[in-house]
N, C-alpha and C positions, 0 to 999 in steps of 0.2 A: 236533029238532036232530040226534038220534044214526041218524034216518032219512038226512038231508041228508048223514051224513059215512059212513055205510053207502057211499050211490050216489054220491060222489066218490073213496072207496077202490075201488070194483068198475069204475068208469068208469077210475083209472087205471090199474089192473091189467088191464084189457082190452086199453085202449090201448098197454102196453107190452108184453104178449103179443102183439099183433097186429106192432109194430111190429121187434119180437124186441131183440135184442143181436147183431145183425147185423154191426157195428161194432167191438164189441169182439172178436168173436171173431174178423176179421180181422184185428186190431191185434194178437192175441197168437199168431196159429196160425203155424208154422213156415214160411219160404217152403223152396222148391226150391235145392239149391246149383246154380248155373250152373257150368258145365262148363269146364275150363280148355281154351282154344282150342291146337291142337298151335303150336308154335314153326316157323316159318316155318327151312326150308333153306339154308339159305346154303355154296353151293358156289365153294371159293376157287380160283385156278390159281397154282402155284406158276413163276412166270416166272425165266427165268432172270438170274443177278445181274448179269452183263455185262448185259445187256438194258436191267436197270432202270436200271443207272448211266447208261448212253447217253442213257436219257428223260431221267432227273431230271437230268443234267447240261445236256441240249439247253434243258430246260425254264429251269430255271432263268439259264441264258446270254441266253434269251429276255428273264426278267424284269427280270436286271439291264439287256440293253439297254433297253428299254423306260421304264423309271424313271430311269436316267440321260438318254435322251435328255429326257425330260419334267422334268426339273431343270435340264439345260441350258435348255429352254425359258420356263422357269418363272423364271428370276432375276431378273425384275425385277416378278413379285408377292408374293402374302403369302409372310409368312414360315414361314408355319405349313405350308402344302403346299410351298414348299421343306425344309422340316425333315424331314415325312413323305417325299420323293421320297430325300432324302439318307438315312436310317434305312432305307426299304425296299432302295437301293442298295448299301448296307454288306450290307444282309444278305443279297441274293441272292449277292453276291462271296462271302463268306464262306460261301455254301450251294454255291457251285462249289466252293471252294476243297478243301471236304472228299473232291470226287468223280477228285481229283486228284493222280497220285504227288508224292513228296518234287521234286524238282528244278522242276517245274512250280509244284509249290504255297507254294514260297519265292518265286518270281517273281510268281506271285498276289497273295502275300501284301504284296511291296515296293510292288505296284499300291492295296491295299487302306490302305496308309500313307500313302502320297501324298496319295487323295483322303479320308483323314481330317483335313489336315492343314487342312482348310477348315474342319472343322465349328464350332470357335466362330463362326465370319462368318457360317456359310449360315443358320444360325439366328435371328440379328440380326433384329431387327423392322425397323431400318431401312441401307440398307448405297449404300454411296456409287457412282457410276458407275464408279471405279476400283475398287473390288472386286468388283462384279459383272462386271467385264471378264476381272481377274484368276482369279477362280475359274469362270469358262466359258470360259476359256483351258485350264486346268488342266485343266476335265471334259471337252472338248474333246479334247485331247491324248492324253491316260487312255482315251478312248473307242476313241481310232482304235487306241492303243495296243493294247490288252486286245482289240478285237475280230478285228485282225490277229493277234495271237501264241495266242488260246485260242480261235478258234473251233473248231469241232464236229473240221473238216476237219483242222487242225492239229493239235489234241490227243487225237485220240480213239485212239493208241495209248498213251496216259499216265492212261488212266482205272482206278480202281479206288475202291473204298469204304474210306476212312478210317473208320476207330472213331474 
């Protein structure tokens, strides 16, 4: 018996020599630090501020028309993308508003009262053919209004950056 467990100790100590610790010593040897990759360039142009106000004002004139025309269009579906077209509306006005001196931007502002003065109705989940009349009358008016008195052509010696 002490023959048989002689050549089962020699048989696996063979085998585990032959086979090594291969394994382990990958599993504890140190790997390589990879190399931190350089930081990409980024080169900015400092444009000028009259310049930018002119975009972001143009831009913006853009958007408010855009989203008012599509709430005018919009009054007689959900209420939920009328609510969104009215919120994005207020806030493109208000993003003009700022790109605009004092005398200009009280007159904005009187515009910007007016067509608040729908917002509990335009939200309404459901609103009667008279109020849908009435308030795209309103936006209507407001439209032609604001786009005759502030377009680009009209105001663009009353631009500057409000803080």
């Amino acid at each position: 018996m002490s023959k048989k467990v002689i050549i089962y100790s020699l048989v696996l100590i063979f085998s585990v020599s032959l086979c090594g610790c291969g394994g382990l010593q990958r599993k504890f040897a140190r790997k390589k630090k990879d190399e931190a990759k350089p930081a990409p360039v980024i080169t900015t142009y400092d444009y000028a501020k009259d310049r930018r106000v002119d975009e972001l004002y143009r831009k913006h004139f853009l958007f408010w028309k855009s989203w008012q025309t599509e709430l005018i269009d919009r009054m007689g579906g959900t209420y939920k993308k009328r609510a969104e077209c009215f919120d994005f509306t207020i806030s493109s006005l208000r993003e003009m508003k700022k790109y605009l001196k004092e005398p200009k931007s009280s007159e904005l502002e009187e515009f910007i009262v007016r067509i608040k003065t729908i917002d509990p109705g335009v939200k309404d989940a459901r609103l009667s053919k008279s109020q849908q009349y009435r308030m795209r009358h309103l936006l209507e008016t407001t439209k032609r209004q604001i786009d005759k008195q502030f377009s680009y052509s009209k105001i663009k010696d009353s631009l500057e950056l409000q803080k």
